[in-house]
N, C-alpha and C positions, 0 to 999 in steps of 0.2 A: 400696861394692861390692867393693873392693879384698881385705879379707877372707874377705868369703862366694867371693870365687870361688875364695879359698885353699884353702878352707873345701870346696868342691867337687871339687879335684881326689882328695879320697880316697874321693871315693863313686862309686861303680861302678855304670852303666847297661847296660838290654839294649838290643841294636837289632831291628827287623825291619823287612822287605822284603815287601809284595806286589804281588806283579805280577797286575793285572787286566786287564780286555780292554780300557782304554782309556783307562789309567793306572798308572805305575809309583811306589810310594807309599813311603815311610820313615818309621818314628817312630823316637825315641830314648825308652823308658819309664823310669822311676825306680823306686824299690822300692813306693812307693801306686801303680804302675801309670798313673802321668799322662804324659801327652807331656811331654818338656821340649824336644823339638824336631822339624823335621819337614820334608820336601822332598818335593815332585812333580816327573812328570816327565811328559808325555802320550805315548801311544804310536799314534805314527800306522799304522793298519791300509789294508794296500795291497790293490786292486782290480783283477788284471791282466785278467782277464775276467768275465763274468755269472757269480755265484753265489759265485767263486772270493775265497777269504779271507786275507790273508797277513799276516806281520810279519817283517821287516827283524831278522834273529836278530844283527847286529854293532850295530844302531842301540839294540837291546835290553840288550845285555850296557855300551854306553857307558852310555845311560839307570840300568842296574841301580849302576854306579860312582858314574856323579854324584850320585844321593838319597842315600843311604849316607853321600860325604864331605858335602853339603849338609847333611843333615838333623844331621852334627854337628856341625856349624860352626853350623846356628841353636840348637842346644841351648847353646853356648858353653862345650863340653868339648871332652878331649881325646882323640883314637883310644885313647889307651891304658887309656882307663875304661872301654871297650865292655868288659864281661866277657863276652859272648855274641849272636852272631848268629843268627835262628829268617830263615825264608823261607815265605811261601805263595805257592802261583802260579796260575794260573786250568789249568784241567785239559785235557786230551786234545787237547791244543794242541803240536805235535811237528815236528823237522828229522830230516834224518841228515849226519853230517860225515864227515869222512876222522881216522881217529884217532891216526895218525903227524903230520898238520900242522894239525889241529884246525878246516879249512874247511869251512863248511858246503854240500852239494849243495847245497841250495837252502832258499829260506825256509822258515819254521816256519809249519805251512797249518794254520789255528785251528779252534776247537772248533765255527766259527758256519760252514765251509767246505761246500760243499755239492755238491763236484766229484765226488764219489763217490757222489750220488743214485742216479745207474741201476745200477753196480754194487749198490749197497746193494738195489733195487728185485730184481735178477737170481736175487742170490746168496737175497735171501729166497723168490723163489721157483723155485730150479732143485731136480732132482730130488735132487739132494745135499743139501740142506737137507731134503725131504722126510720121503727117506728115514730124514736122522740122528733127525728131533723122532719117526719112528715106532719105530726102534727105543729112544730112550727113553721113550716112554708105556708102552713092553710091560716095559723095566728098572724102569719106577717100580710096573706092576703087580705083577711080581713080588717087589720088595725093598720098596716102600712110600719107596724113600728121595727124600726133598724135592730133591735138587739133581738127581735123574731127571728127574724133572717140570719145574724149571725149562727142564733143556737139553731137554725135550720142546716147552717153549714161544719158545727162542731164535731172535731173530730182528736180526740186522744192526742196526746205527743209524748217520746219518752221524754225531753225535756223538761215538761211540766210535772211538777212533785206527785200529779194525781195516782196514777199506776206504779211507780215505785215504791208508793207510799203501801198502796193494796199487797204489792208482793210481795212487804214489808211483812203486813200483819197477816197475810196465810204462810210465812216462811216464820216466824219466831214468834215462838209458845208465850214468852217471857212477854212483849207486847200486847198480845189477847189478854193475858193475866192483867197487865196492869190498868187497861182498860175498864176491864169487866170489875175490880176494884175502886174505879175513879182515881186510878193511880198516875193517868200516863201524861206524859207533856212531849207535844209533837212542837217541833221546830227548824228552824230554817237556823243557818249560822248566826245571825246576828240576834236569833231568840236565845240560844244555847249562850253565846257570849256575854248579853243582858242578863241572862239567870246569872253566870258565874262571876260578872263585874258586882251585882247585886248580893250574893253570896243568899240564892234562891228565891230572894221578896221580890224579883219580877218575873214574869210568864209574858212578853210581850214582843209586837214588832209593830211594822211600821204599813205604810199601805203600800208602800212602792215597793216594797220586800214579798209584801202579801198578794197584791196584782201579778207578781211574777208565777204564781205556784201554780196555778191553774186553778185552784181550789176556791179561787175568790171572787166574788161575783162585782164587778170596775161597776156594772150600773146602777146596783145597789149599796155600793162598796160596805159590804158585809160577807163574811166565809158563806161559802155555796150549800144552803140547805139541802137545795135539790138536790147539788153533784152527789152531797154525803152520803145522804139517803142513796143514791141512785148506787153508790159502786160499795156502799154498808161501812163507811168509815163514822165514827162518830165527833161531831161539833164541837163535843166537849174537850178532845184535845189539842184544838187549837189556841195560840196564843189572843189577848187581847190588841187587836190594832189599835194604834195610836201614830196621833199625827208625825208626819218625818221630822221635823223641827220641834222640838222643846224641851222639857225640861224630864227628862226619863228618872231622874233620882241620880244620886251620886255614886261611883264606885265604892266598894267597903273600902274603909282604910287601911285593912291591913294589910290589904292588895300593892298600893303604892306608897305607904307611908303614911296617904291623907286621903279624902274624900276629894276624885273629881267629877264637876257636874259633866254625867252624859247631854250632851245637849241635840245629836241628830243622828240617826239610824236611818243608812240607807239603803239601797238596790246600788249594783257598783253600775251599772248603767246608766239610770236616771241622775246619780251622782256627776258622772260624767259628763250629761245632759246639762246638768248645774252650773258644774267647773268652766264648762265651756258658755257657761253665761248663754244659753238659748232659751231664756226667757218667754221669745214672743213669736207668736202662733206663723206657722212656717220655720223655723230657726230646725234645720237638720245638723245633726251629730251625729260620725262615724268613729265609732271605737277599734282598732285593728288590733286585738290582742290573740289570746289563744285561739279569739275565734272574732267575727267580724260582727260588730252588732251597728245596727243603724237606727237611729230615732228621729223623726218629726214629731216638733210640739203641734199638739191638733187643740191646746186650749182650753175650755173646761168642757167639750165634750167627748167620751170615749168614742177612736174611731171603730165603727163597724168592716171588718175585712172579710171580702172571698175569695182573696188569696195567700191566707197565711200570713199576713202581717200581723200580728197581738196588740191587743188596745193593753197599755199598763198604765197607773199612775203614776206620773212624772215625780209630784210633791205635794204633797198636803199641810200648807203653814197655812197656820190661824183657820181663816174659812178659806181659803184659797185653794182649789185644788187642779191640779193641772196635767194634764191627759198627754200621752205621750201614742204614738203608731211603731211600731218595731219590726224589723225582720233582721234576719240572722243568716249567719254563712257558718256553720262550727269549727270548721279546720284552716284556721290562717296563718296562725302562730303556727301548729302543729304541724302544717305543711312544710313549713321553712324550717322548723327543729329538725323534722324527720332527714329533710335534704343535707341535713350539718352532719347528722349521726353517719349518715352514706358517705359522707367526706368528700362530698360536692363544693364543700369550702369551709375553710374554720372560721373565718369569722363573719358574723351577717351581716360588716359593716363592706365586705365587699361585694353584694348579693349587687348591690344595683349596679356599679362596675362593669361586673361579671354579665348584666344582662344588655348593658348600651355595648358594649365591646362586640355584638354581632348583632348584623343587620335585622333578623328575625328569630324564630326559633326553630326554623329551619322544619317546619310542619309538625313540631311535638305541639302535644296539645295533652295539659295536664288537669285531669277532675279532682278537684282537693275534696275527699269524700270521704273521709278515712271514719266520721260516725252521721255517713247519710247526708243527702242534699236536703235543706229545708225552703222557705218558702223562694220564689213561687212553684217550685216544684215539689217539695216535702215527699220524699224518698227516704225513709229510714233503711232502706236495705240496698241501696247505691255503694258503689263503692269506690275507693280511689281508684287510678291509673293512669298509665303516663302511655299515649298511645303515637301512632305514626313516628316511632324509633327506624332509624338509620342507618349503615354502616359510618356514615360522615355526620352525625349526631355526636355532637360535644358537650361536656359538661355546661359549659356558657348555655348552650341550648337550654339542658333541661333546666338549668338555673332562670332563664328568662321562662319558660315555659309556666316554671311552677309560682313566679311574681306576675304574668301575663294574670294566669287565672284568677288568682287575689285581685285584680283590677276588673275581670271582668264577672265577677260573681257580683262586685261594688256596683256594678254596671244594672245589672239582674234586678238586685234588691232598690235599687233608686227607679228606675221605670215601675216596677210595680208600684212603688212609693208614688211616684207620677201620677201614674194612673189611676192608683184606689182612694186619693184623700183627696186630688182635687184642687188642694193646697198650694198656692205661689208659694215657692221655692223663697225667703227670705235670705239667707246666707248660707254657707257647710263650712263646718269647722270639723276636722280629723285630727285624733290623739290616738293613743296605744303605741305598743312598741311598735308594730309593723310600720306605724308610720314615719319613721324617720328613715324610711326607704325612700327616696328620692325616683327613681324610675317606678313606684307604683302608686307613687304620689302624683307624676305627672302625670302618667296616664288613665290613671282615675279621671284627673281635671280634663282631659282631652277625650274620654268617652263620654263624661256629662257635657262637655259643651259649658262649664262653668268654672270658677274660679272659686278655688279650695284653698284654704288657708289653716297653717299648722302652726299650734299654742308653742313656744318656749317650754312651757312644760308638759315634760309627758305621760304624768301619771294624774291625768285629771279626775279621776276617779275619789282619790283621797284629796284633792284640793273642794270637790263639792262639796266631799262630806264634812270641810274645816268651812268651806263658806256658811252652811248652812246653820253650822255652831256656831260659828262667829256670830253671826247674826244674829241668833237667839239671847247671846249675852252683853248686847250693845258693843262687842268688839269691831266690827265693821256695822255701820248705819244702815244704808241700804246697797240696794241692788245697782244704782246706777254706781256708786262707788266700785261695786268688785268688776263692774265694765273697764272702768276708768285702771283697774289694775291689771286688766288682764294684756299679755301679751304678745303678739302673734311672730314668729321666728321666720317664717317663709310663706309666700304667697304662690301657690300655683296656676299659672292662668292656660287655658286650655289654647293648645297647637292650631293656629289656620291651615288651610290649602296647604298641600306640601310646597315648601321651596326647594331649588336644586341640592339636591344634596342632605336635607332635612332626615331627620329619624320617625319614620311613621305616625304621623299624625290621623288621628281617629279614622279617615276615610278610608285609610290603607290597611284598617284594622275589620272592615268587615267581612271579606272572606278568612281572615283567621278566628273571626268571632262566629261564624256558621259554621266550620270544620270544629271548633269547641263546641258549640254544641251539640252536635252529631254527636262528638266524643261522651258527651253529659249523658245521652239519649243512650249509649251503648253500655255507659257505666250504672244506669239505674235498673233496678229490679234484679242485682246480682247475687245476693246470697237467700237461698232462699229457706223459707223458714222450717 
């Protein structure tokens, strides 16, 4: 051993960091892009009241140190090989601090928060909103230009950092102050993390971070005067955007022992988008984690949607910037955690099992709703539920029932996709945990009528954010190389015409996919405000 590990110290690895909603993750990759090491950390998400969602921003930043030193200490190297740091982090997930002594007012209130429903419900429909979507339907009639039309259709999300943000600063005194002193520094996680790897000398994020918040105007890609102005936040504590790829400055040293170069801050989505190598215009990516995100590259122009799809920046290297179309499902992971907690099964390696073992679900039909239906229906007040229960309804049942709808929400979000962008369909590639479910992999591929193909690795998220460093420090050359690395573990090709005997192929899924919907239709508008 004694050798090769001589042998090792002059080969140079990347690290990355991502931070998900319910794990803080490390690899150490090698130049073929393999783990050579690896640390978790779990992040515990705090409940101070109903609805309300938070994370512990000191407990996060300890969490983001320990994988980091862990994950190189199991690789059994040394800090000084890192040639580059990349970061992705789960998005519109935000604190504000004091920027003279870098404390945080208060938690970092997440992307799954929902404290700011009725404002969201108000502001969507008070006369000021009205009035703005009317005077741009008349801008888009008379100019014809797409982003009229868009702000003609805009409409608030709790997702979007913009309303949390607000119920932020009418909720804590401590924020107005530091404001109204030129004190305050607003941030997404990977601004907060950048401040702390920097030990204060940065205030920054990236666009594909900043496209995410709602606050950020994709056509101008500059923070939204208007919105500012329009909901009374001010511009000035926002962070400086800068491009997803380069060179952010180095860690303090006395962080890891030595300075290393940050090299890429991402969006854990867009990252993913990366991972999975979807380069080029049409290349769809479906991420199945806690919640289900879908992206089509649309290229370098933002797509405009009227149905709840989000135009966000993909990546911005060099002058390169590249436009991405999104729609969202919230509860996927969440739905299958929830059915483990019921003790529908221990482990979720037998969920797909559990759902080929019976021929259907026996007429349950499950709304994974648990914070709201988003596009193309965007229902914040829908709720879950598990309907057309039985006496002869078995666990297998509701177990297939609640992976049926993770495929047919998949279904939802790609037809709109279809239909709003226009776009030839070029490839789909699916990562996240959920996807190493084999029965809602196949039937995903059997409701598109396409062929889905899933990476070896499954946490592509922190593999984009290690390409995109890599690259920046000549550790991988180009883009057609991390192709040439990338590699796919299963192909899914979509079910023909049933044959005797066969397991429901798509055709046999539409009156179960009408009886869900019904079901969608009966789960939305149910709590009411």
């Amino acid at each position: 051993m004694g050798s090769q590990r001589n042998g090792f110290n002059k080969e140079g690895f990347v690290l990355s960091v991502d931070v998900g909603t319910t794990s803080i993750r490390c690899h150490v990759y090698d130049k073929e892009a393999q783990i050579r090491g690896s640390c978790t950390t779990e992040i515990v998400p705090l409940y101070p009241e109903v609805g309300h969602v938070e994370m512990d921003p000191d407990a996060l930043w300890k969490g983001f140190v320990a994988v980091v030193k862990g994950a190189v200490q199991d690789a059994g190297v040394q800090m000084r090989q890192i040639q580059a740091l990349g970061m992705s982090t789960q998005r519109g997930t935000f604190t504000t601090w004091d920027r003279k002594t870098g404390v945080p007012f208060h938690n970092f209130i997440t992307w799954q928060d929902q404290r700011a429903a009725d404002l969201v419900k108000s502001w969507n429909r008070s006369c000021t909103m009205k009035a703005i979507r009317g005077v741009m339907k008349v801008l888009y009639f008379l100019t014809r230009q797409k982003r009229s039309l868009a702000a003609s259709l805009i409409v608030f999300s709790t997702q979007h950092v913009t309303m949390r943000l607000v119920w932020a600063l009418t909720h804590y005194k401590q924020v107005r102050e530091a404001i109204a002193e030129g004190n305050c520094c607003f941030g997404t996680i990977d601004t907060w993390l950048l401040f702390k790897l920097t030990k204060g000398q940065l205030h920054a994020t990236d666009y594909s971070n900043a496209s995410a918040t709602g606050v950020f105007d994709t056509y101008q890609m500059c923070w939204s005067e208007f919105l500012c102005s329009l909901v009374s936040v001010p511009v000035s504590i926002f962070p400086r955007v800068e491009n997803t790829g380069q060179d952010f400055g180095s860690t303090d040293p006395s962080i890891f022992g030595m300075p290393i170069p940050i090299m890429s801050v991402m969006a854990d989505q867009q990252a993913a988008m990366f991972g999975e190598c979807c380069f080029d215009v049409g290349d769809v990516k479906i991420t199945m984690g806690t919640g289900t995100f879908m992206n089509i590259n649309t290229g370098r122009k933002p797509h405009t949607s009227l149905a709840g799809l989000y135009p966000v920046v993909g990546w911005k290297i060099g002058s390169e910037v590249v436009y991405l179309a999104e729609g969202n499902s919230a509860d996927t992971g969440t739905a299958i955690k929830w059915a483990q907690e019921l003790e529908l099964f221990s482990d979720v390696q037998e969920t797909s099992a559990m759902a080929y073992s019976v021929s259907d679900s026996d007429g349950v039909c499950f709304v994974p709703s648990f914070s709201g239906l988003q596009a193309p229906l965007n229902d914040p007040k829908a709720c879950a539920s598990l309907m057309g229960l039985k006496p002869s309804t078995t666990k297998h049942h509701l177990v297939r029932a609640i992976l049926e709808s993770v495929a047919f929400r998949n279904k939802q979000l790609y037809e709109t996709m279809i239909r709003e962008t226009h776009i030839p369909i070029t490839k789909i590639r699916v990562d996240g945990g959920v996807s190493s479910n084999d029965f809602v992999m196949q039937l995903t591929a059997d409701l598109f009528g396409r062929k889905v193909a899933r990476p070896q690795h499954h946490e592509m998220s922190c593999l984009g954010a290690a390409f995109v460093a890599g690259l920046g420090v000549g550790f991988w050359r180009t883009r057609e190389e991390l192709k040439r690395l990338q590699n796919t573990e299963k192909v899914f090709l979509p079910r023909g015409p049933p044959k005797e005997g066969a397991c429901c192929p798509s055709g046999e899924y539409i009156p179960v996919l009408q009886s869900w919907e019904r079901a969608l239709r009966r789960s939305m508008n149910w709590y009411k405000p």
